[in-house]
C-alpha positions in Angstrom: -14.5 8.5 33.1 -13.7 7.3 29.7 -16.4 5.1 28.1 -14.8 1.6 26.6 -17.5 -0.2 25.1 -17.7 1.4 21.4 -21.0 2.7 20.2 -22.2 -0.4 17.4 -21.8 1.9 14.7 -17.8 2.2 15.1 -17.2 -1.7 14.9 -19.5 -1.5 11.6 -18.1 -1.7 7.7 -14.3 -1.9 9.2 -12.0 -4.8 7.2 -11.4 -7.9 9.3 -7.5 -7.7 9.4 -6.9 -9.7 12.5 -5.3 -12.9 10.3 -2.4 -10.7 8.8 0.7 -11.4 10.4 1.5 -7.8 11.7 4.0 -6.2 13.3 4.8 -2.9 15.2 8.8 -1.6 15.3 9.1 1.2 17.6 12.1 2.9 20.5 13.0 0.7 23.8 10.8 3.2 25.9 7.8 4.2 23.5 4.4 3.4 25.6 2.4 3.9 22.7 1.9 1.8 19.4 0.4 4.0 16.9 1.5 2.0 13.9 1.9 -1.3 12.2 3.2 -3.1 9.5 2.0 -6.1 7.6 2.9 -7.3 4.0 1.6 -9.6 1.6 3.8 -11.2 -1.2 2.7 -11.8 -5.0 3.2 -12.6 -7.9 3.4 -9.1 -9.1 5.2 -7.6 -6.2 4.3 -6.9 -2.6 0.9 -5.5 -0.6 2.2 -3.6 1.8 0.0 -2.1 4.5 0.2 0.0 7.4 -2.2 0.7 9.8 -2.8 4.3 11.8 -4.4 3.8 15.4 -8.0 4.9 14.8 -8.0 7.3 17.4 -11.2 9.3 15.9 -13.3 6.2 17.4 -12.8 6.8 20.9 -13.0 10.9 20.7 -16.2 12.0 18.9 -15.5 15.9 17.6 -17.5 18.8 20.4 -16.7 16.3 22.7 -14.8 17.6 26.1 -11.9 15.0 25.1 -11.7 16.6 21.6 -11.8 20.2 23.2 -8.9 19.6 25.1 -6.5 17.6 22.9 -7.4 20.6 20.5 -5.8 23.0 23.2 -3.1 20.8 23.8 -2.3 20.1 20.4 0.7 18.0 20.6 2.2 15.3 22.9 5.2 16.7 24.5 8.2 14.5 25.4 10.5 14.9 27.7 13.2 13.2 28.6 11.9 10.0 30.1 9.0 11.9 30.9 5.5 12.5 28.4 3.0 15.2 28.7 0.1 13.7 26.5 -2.2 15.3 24.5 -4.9 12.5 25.2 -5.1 10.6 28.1 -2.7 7.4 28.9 -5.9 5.1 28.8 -6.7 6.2 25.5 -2.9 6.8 24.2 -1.1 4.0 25.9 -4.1 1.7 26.5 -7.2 1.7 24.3 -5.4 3.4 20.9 -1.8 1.6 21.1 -1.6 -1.4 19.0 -0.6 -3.4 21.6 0.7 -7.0 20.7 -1.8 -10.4 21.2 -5.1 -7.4 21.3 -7.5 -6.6 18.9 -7.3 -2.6 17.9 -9.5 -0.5 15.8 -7.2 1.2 13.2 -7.1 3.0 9.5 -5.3 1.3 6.5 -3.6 2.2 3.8 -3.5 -0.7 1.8 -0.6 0.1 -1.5 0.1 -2.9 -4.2 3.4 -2.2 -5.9 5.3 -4.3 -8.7 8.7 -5.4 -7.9 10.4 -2.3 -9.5 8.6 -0.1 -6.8 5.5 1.1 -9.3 2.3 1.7 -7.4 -0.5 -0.4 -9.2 -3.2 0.1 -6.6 -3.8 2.2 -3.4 -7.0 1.6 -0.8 -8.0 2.9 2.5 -10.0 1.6 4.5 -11.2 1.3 8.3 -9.9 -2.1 9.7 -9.7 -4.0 12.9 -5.9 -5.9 13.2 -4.2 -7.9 16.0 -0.3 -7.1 16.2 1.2 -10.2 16.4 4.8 -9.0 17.6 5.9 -5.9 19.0 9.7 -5.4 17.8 12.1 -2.7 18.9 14.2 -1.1 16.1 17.5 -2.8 17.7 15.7 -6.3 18.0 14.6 -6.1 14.2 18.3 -5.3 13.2 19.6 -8.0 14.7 17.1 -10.6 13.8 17.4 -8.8 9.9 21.4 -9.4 10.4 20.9 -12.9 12.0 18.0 -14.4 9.8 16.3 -16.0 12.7 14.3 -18.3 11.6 10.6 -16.9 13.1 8.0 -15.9 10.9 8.8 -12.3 11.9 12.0 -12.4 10.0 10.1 -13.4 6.4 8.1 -10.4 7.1 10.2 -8.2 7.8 12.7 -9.7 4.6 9.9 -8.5 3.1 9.7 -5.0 4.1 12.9 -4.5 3.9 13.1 -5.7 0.0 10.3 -3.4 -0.8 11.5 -0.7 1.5 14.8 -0.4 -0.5 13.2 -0.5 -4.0 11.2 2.4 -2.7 13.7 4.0 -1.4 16.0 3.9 -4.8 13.5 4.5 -6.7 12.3 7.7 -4.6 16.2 8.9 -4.6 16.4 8.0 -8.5 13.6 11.0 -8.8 15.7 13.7 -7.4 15.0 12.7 -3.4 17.4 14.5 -1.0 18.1 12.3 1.5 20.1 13.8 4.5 20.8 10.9 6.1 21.0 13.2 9.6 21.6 11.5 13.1 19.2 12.1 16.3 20.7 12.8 19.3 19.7 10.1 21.8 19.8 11.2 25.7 20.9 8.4 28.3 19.5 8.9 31.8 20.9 7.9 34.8 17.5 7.5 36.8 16.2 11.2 36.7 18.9 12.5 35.4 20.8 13.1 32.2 24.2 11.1 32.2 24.7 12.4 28.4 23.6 13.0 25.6 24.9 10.8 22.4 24.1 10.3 18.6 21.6 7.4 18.0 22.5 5.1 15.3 20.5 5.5 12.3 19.3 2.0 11.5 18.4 -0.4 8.6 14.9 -0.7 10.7 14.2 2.7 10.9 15.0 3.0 7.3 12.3 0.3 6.7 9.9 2.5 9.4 10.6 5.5 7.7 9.7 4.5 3.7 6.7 2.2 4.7 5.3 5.6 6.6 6.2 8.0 3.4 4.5 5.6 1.1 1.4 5.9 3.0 1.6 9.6 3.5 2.3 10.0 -0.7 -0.7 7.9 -1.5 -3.2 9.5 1.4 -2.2 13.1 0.0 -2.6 12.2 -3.3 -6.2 10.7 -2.6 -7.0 13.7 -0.6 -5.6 16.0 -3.3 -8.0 14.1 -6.1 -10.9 14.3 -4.3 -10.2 18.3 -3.6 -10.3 17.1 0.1 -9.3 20.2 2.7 -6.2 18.6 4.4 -3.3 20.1 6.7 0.1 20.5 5.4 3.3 21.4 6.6 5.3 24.6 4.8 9.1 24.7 5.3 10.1 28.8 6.2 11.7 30.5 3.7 15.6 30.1 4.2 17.0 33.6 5.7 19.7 35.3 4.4 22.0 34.5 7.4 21.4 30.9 7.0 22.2 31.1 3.1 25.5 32.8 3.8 26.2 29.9 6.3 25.4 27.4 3.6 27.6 29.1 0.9 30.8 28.9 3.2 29.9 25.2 4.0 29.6 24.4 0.2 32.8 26.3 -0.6 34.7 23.3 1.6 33.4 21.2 -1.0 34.1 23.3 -4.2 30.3 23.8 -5.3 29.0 26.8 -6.3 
């Protein structure tokens, strides 16, 4: 059994968040809410934060929880189907930022000017309430439709800040590939077929609110000389680069 109540020390010297509007934007099946938005304007620019499920509270390092997910490493998916790498009542239940529920999570906390400059970066452990959970096809339509709910102002906002960010990350050399997911649709059980999923204006917004944090927790780790994991690309292999050649020759570039 999995212990709920929190030892006293976890719910200690975390940021009372719980009166930021906030908002998650995730797939039509995801179970679990790992992530959330909330955004602040000012005079200067925005406050943008997101908040990570704080995961490390419930599963304490040696523990037999921590053992496993360490020989697991990875949630698989597949299909309509999830192998998980911790269990549902800690990934779907306790850890999923679930809307109208109090959750333990980590913040990044990043003020930028209008033009997209960071001026200030904090992170912090927090305790938020998600106030709507949106799918990425509800929050393009309400962005296209301007509903009139306090959801769309927020997510106005993201969106305005999202696409400085973005030009201002593509102004500074930023390949972006602009690549389409294949999406499968099931027919109970089975696989009916298998299509491309349309890339979004939402998960656009997703997708630059997540980099900013991940920029501005690297960089803290990389200040502080912190040990941190990060992910190396493979060297391209020479079959690869002749593929690439002959593609770029369609397009006359050497």
């Amino acid at each position: 059994t999995i212990e709920q109540d929190l030892p006293e020390h976890e719910l200690q010297n975390r940021k009372e968040l719980t009166d930021l509007f906030t908002i998650t934007i995730d797939g039509d099946d995801a179970k679990d809410f790992d992530d959330a938005i909330s955004i602040k304007e000012t005079d200067k620019g925005y406050i943008l934060y997101v908040h990570i499920a704080d995961v490390s509270a419930y599963i304490q390092p040696g523990t037999p929880l921590d053992k496993e997910a360490y020989e697991r490493g990875t949630s698989y998916y597949l299909g309509i189907r999830v192998l998980p790498m911790l269990p549902e009542v800690i990934s779907n239940g306790l850890c999923s930022l679930k809307q109208d529920e109090d959750r333990l999570t980590m913040t990044a906390e990043m003020h930028f000017n209008h033009t997209g400059d960071l001026l200030h970066f904090d992170y912090y452990r927090s305790k938020i309430r998600v106030n709507k959970r949106l799918t990425y096809k509800i929050a393009e339509e309400i962005l296209h439709t301007k509903d009139p709910a306090d959801y769309y102002d927020v997510l106005h906002k993201i969106e305005t800040i999202a696409f400085v960010l973005k030009e201002k990350r593509l102004s500074n050399g930023r390949l972006d590939l602009n690549l389409a997911d294949e999406e499968m649709i099931f027919d109970g059980h089975n696989i009916k077929e298998i299509v491309q999923a349309d890339r979004l204006k939402s998960n656009m917004i997703i997708e630059e609110c997540m980099l900013s944090a991940n920029e501005c927790v690297a960089k803290l780790l990389k200040d502080k000389k912190i040990p941190s994991l990060y992910r190396v690309h493979e060297a391209i292999t020479e079959e690869s680069k002749g593929s690439l050649r002959q593609f770029l020759k369609l397009f006359n570039i050497k």
